[in-house]
C-alpha positions as CSV (number, residue, x, y, z in Angstrom):
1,X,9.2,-3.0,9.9
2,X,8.0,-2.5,6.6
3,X,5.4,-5.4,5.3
4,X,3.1,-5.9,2.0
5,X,2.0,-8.9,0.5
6,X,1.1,-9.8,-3.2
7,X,-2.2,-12.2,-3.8
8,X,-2.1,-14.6,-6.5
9,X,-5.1,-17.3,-7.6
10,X,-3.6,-20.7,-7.8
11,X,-6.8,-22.5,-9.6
12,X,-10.0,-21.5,-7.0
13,X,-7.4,-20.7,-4.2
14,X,-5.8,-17.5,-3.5
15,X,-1.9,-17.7,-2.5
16,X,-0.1,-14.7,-0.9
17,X,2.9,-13.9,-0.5
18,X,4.4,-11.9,2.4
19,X,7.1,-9.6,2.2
20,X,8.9,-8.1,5.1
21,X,12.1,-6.8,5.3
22,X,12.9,-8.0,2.1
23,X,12.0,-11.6,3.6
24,X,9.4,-13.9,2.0
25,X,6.9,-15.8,3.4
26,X,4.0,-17.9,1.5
27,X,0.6,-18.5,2.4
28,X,-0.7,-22.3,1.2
29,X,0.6,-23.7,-2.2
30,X,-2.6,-24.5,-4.6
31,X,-3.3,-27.5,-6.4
32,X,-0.3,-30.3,-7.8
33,X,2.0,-29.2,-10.2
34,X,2.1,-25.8,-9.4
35,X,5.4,-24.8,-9.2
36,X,6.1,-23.0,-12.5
37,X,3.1,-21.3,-11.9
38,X,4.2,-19.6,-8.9
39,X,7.4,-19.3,-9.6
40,X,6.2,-17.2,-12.7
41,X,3.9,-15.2,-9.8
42,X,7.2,-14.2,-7.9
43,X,9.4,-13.4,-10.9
44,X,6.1,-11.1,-11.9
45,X,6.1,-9.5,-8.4
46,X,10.0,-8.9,-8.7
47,X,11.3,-12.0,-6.6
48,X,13.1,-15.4,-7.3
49,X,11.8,-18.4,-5.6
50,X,15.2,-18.9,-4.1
51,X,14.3,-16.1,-1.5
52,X,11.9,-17.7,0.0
53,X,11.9,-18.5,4.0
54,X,9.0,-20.0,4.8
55,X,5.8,-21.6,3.7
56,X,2.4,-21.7,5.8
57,X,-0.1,-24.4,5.4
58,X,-3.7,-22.7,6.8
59,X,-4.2,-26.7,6.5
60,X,-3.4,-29.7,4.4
61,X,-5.8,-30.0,1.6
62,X,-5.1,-30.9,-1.8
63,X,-5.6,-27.3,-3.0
64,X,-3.9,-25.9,-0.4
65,X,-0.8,-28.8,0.2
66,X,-0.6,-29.4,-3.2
67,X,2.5,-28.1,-4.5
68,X,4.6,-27.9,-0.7
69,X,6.7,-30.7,-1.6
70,X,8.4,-29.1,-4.9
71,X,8.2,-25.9,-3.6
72,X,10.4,-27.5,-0.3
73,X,13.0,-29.1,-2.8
74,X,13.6,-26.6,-4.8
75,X,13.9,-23.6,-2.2
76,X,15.0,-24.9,1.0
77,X,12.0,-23.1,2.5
78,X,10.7,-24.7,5.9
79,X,7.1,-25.7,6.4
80,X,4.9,-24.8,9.1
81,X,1.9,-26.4,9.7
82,X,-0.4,-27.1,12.7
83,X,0.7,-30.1,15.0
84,X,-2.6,-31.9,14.2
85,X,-2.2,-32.1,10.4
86,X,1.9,-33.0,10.0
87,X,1.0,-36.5,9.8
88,X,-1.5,-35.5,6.3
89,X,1.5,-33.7,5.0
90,X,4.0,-36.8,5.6
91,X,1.5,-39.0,3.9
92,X,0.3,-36.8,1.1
93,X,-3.6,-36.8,1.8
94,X,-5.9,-35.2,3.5
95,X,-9.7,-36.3,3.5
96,X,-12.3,-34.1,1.9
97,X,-14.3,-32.7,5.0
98,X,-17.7,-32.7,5.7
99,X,-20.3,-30.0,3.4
100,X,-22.6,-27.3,5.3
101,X,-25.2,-26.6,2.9
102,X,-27.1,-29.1,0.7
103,X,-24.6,-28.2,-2.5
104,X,-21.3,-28.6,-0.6
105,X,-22.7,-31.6,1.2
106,X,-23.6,-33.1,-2.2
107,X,-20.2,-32.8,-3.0
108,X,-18.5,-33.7,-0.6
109,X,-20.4,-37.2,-1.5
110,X,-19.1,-37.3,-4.6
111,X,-16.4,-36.5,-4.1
112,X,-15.9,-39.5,-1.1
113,X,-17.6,-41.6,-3.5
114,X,-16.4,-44.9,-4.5
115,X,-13.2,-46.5,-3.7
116,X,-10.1,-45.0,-4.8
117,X,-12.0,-41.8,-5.9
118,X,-10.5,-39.5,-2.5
119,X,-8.3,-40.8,-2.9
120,X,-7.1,-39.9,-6.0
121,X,-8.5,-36.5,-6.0
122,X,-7.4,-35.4,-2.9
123,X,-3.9,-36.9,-2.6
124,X,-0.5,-35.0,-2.9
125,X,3.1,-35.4,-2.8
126,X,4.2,-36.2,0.5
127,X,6.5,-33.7,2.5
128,X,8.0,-33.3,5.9
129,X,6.8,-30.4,7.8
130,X,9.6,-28.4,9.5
131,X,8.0,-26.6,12.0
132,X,4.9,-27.4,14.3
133,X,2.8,-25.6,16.9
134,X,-0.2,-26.2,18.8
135,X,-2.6,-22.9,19.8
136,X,0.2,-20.1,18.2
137,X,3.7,-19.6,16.7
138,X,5.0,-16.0,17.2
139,X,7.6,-15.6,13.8
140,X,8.6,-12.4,15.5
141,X,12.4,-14.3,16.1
142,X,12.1,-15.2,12.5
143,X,12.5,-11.8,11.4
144,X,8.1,-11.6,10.6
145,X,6.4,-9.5,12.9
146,X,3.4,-11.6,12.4
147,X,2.1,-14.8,14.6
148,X,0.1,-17.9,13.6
149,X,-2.9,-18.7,15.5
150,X,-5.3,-22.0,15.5
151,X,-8.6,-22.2,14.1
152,X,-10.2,-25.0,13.9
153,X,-13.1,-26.0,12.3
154,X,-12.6,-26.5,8.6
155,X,-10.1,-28.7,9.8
156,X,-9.1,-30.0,12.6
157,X,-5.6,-28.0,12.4
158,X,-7.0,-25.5,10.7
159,X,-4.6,-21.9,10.7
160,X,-4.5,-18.4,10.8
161,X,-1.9,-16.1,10.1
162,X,-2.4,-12.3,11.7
163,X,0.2,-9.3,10.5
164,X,-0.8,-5.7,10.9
165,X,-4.5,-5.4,10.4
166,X,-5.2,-8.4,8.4
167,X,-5.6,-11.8,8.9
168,X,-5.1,-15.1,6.2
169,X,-7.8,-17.4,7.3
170,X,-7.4,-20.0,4.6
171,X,-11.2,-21.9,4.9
172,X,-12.4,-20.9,7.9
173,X,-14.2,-19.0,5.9
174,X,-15.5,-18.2,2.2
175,X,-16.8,-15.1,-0.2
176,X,-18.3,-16.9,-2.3
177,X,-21.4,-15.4,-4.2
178,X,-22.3,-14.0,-0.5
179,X,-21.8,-17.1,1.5
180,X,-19.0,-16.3,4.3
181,X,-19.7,-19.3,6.6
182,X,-17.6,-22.2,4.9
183,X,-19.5,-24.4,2.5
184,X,-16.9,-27.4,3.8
185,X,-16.5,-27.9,7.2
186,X,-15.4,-31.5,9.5
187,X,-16.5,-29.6,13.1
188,X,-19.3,-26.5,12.3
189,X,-19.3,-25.5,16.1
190,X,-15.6,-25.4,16.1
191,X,-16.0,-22.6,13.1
192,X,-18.2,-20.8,15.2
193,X,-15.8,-20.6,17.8
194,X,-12.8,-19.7,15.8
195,X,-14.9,-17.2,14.6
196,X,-15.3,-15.1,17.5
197,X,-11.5,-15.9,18.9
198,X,-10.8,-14.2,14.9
199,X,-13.3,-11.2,15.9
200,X,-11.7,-10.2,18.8
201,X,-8.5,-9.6,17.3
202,X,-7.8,-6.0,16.8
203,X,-7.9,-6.3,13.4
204,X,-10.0,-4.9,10.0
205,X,-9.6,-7.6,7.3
206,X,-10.3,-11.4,6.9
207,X,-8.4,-12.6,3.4
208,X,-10.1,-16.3,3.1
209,X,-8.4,-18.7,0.2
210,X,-11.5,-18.4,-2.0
211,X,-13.1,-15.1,-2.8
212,X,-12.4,-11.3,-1.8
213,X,-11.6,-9.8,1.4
214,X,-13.9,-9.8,4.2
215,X,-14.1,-6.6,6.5
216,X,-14.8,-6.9,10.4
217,X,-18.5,-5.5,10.1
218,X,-19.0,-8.4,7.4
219,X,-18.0,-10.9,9.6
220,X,-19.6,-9.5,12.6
221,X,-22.7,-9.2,10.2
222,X,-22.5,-12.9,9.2
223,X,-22.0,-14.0,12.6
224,X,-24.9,-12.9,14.1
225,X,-27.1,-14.8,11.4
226,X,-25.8,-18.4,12.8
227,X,-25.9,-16.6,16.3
228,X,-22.4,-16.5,16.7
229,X,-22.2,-13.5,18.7
């Protein structure tokens, strides 16, 4: 089964786009009002948005949700998205988690800050997911020899999708300016745990929604400075 994917930066978050078989699958939606964008991204990567089969949420925030709902109306494609978070997605909002460093906690205040400010920052057009699972999805009968795996941490529905030797993390964790533990996170033990359940996979490379590729010895590296492993 032939696969390759094509990344794409949607604002501060990195989209990608599986192709296997000639079939499509996406990986998270950016920010609102993203549609033209991406569509431009497939016509550049040779496809038409009207190919598209699925779409997979890593989780429901703004930057990652934000665009589902047109991308849903105008392709038909179904949404799959952890049990825990359908109920985000149907509403349109998901609140902005918790920080782990002095920075990201700062904003995370601001950004809470006030009434009506989450709320308008981190809202979205609602949409109905399609398709819901609780610790994995195997896509394998879907015609993607690929399976989506829980976790949690940066959310608590937070999503993994493994194919080959790589894995699409969304936040459970960063690269950014060499921080890999995520700067946002509602349950920081749960990240720890997700990240061994992601280092025991047989695979080589982490592809987080913000920043470059992370290799297994980087991860393992990282790990053992909040004593992970």
């Amino acid at each position: 089964m032939k696969t390759r994917f094509v990344s794409f930066r949607i604002h501060f978050t990195n989209v990608f786009l599986i192709i296997q078989d000639g079939r499509l699958l996406l990986i998270d939606t950016g920010n609102r009002k993203q549609v033209e964008n991406i569509s431009h991204h497939f016509r550049t990567a040779g496809f038409e948005l009207s190919a598209l089969k699925y779409i997979f949420l890593t989780h429901t925030h703004y930057d990652h949700a934000g665009s589902v709902s047109g991308l849903k109306k105008l392709t038909g494609a179904k949404v799959i998205v952890h049990s825990s978070e359908a109920d985000n997605l149907r509403k349109g909002f998901t609140p902005i988690p918790k920080g782990t460093t002095p920075l990201f906690k700062f904003i995370s205040f601001m950004g809470r800050k006030g009434p009506g400010i989450e709320k308008i920052v981190a809202s979205y057009q609602p949409v109905e997911p399609d398709v819901l699972f609780e610790e994995q999805l195997n896509l394998k009968h879907d015609g993607f020899n690929a399976r989506i795996i829980h976790s949690p941490g940066h959310t608590k529905g937070s999503s993994s999708l493994i194919i080959g030797d790589s894995v699409f993390v969304g936040d459970a964790m960063f690269n950014f300016r060499g921080m890999i533990f995520p700067g946002f996170a509602d349950d920081e033990k749960q990240v720890g745990d997700s990240w061994k359940k992601l280092l025991d996979l047989d695979v080589k490379w982490y592809y987080p929604a913000h920043g470059k590729r992370i290799s297994k010895e980087e991860l393992k590296t990282e790990a053992g400075k909040f004593n992970i492993i």
